[in-house]
N, C-alpha and C positions, 0 to 999 in steps of 0.2 A: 727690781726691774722697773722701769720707767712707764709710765702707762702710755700709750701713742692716744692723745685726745687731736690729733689730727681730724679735723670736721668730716665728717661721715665714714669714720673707722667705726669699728664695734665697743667699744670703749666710751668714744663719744657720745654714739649715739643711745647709747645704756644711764649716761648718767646726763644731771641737768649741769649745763655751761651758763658762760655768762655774756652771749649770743642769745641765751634763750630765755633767759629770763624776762629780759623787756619783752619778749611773746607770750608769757606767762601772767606778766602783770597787765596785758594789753596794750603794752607802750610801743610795741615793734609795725612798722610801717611796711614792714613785707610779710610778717607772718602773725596770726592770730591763737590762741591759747588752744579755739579747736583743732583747727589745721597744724599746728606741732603735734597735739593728743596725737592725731593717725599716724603723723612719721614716726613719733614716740613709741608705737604702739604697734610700728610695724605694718599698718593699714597702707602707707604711701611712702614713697622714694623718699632720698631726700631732694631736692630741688634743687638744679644746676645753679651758678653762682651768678648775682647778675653782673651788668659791666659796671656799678656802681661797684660791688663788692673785689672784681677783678682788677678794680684802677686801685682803689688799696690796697690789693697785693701787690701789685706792682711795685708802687710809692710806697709801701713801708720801710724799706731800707733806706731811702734818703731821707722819712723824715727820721726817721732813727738817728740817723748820723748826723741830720742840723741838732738835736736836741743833746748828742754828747757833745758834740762842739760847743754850746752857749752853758752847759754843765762842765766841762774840763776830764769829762769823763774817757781816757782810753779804754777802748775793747779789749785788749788783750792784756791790762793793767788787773796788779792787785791790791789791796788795800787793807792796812791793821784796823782788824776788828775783837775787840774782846782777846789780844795779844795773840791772835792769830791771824794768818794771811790768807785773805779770799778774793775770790775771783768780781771785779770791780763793775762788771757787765757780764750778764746772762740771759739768754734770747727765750723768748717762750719757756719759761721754768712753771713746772707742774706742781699745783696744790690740791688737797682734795679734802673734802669734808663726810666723815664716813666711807661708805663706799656707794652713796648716790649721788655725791655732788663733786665738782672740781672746776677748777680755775686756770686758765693759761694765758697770759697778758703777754703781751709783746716781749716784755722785758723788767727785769730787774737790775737795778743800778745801784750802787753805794755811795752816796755823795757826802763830801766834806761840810759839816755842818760847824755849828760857832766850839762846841769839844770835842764831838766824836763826828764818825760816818756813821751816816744811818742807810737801812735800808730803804727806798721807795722803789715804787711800780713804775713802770712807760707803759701807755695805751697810744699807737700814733691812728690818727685818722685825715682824712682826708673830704672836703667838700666842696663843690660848686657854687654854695650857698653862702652869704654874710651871716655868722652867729652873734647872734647878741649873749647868746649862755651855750652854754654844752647843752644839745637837746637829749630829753629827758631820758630817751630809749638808749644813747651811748652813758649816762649817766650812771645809770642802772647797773651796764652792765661794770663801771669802773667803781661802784659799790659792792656789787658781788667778788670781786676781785678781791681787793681788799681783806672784805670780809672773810673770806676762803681763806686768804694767804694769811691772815694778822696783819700787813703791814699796810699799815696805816695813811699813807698819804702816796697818792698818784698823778704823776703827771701826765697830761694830756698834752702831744705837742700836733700840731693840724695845721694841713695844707689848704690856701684855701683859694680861692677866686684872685686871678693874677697871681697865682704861686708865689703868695703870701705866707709865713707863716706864722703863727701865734702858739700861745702856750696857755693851756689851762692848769691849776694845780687843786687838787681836789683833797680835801682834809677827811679822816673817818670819824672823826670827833661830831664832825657838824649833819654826820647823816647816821650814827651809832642806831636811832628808833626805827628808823627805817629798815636798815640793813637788819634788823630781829625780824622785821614783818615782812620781809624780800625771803627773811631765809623761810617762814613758816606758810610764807603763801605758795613757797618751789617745791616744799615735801610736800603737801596737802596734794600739788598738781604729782610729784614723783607718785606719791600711794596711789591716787586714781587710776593711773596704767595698770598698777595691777590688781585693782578693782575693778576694771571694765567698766569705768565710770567718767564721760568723758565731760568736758566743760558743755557748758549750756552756748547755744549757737550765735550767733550774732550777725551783726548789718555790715560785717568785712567784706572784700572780697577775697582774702585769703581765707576764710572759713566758704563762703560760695563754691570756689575754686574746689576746696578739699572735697565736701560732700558730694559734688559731684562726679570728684573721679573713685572716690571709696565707694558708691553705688553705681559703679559703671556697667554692671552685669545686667540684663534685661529679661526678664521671663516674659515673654510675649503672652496676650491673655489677661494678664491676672491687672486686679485692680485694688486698690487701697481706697477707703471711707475717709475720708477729711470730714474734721469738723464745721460746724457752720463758721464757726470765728477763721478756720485757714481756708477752707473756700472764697471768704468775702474778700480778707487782708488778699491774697492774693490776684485774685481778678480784680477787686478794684486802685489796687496798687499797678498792677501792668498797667491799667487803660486810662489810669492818671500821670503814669511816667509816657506813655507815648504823647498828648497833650502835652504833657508838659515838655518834653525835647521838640515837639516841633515848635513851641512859644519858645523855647531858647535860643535855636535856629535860625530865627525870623528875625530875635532880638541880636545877636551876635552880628548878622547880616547889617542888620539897620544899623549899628556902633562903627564896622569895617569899613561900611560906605560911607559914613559921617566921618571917619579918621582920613580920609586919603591916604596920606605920605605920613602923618604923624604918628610918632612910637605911642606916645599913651593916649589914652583917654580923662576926662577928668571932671567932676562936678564940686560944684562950690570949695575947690583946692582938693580934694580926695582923690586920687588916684583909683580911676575904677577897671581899667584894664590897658595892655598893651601888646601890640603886633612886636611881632620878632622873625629874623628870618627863618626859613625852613624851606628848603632843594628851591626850587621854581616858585613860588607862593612865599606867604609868610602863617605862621602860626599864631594865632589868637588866645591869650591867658585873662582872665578874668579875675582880675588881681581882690576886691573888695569884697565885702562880707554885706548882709543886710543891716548889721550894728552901724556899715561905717554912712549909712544914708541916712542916719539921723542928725536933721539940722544944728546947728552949734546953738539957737535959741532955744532947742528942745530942751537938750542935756545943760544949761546954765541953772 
């Protein structure tokens, strides 16, 4: 019987995927090691999907289908393997490792190589953004993949700004150390849940988020003893961040008003921020780091 690892079945959420791993190593930009512990753990829902994640369901079938296109791959084609005939394309095929981990990648392909067909994996995605590499957190997870299934090389084919597309092909050879320390840092996090022992907290806001909907409950009355060290961090972190957002504020204003009409801002060639539209107004991004206001005499 086929296990349904459909995202928030029981199945799913029982074992670690390869969605969740980059949350696990702390590479995921929407969820943190604590904040999975509670879903994991049955403390919290799982969380609606967002339109980042919805515009790749969407788009997963056409980049699927540019990528058997520029492979020669038919869907409904088979192909001699080991003097047997299999199926030449397979969509979300399930792997599992034990019975606390598992793997479901888009797809599996059999492509014509220089003697034989092999197998490889498809991961499609999709971005708004210029990549210069696969970021780290899809990275992860097209290692765990891998690593789950055995099979060894993965293509990554991605839509991208101006419905561009590109191709990444990711070898298991070139990340074999990793994927031993992806598999051993994802059971330490599976043991924990049922240890009742959750990850140490952190400056996310997806860990923020979770604790405070996992202590939603309120006993009117009662009070808790902080120590002197979360007493001070606290109160003088609040009344250093409100300073500081109204020095942002002021500073942001001062850059808009000095921009007029102009998209970016800029100093000695660096690019330090830029206006973009948004409804009636425009929006303000603050493109630069503190690293990048170091004079090019400094750093010579």
């Amino acid at each position: 019987m086929k296990l349904d690892l459909t995202p928030g079945s029981p199945e799913w959420a029982r074992r670690i995927t390869a969605s969740k791993v980059a949350a696990i190593l702390g590479l995921s930009p929407w969820e943190s090691p604590r904040s999975l512990w509670h879903r994991m753990h049955g403390d919290l829902p799982r969380e609606e999907s967002t339109d980042a994640q919805r515009r790749g369901h969407y788009l997963e079938p056409a980049i699927l289908a540019w990528w058997r296109d520029q492979h020669d791959v038919l869907p409904k084609s088979e192909v001699p393997v080991d003097g047997e005939w299999v199926k030449a394309w397979e969509e979300q095929p399930t792997y599992t490792l034990g019975d606390w981990a598992a793997a479901t990648p888009d797809a599996r392909a059999w492509v014509d190589g220089a003697d034989a067909f092999s197998a490889v994996l498809v991961e499609a995605k999709s971005t708004a953004q210029e990549w210069d590499e696969l970021p780290a957190y899809y990275l992860t997870q097209v290692i765990w993949q891998m690593h789950v299934s055995g099979i060894h090389r993965c293509h990554v084919p991605v839509i991208g700004p101006r419905l561009t597309f590109t191709e990444w092909v990711i070898d298991y050879t070139d990340y074999a150390d990793d994927a031993a320390l992806i598999e051993k840092r994802a059971r330490e996090f599976y043991d924990s849940l049922a240890a009742d022992e959750p990850p140490p907290l952190d400056d996310t806001t997806a860990t923020y988020e979770a604790v405070r909907k996992v202590h939603a409950e309120i006993d009117r009355g009662e009070s808790v003893e902080l120590t002197d060290k979360e007493a001070r961090l606290l109160v003088e972190w609040c009344d250093e961040l409100k300073v500081a957002e109204a020095n942002a504020r002021k500073a942001k204003s001062t850059v808009i008003d000095r921009m007029g009409r102009a998209q970016y801002a800029t100093w000695q060639g660096v690019r330090i921020a830029r206006r973009q539209p948004r409804g009636d107004a425009v929006s303000f991004v603050v493109i630069a780091k503190p690293a990048d206001l170091i004079p090019l005499e400094e750093t010579a």
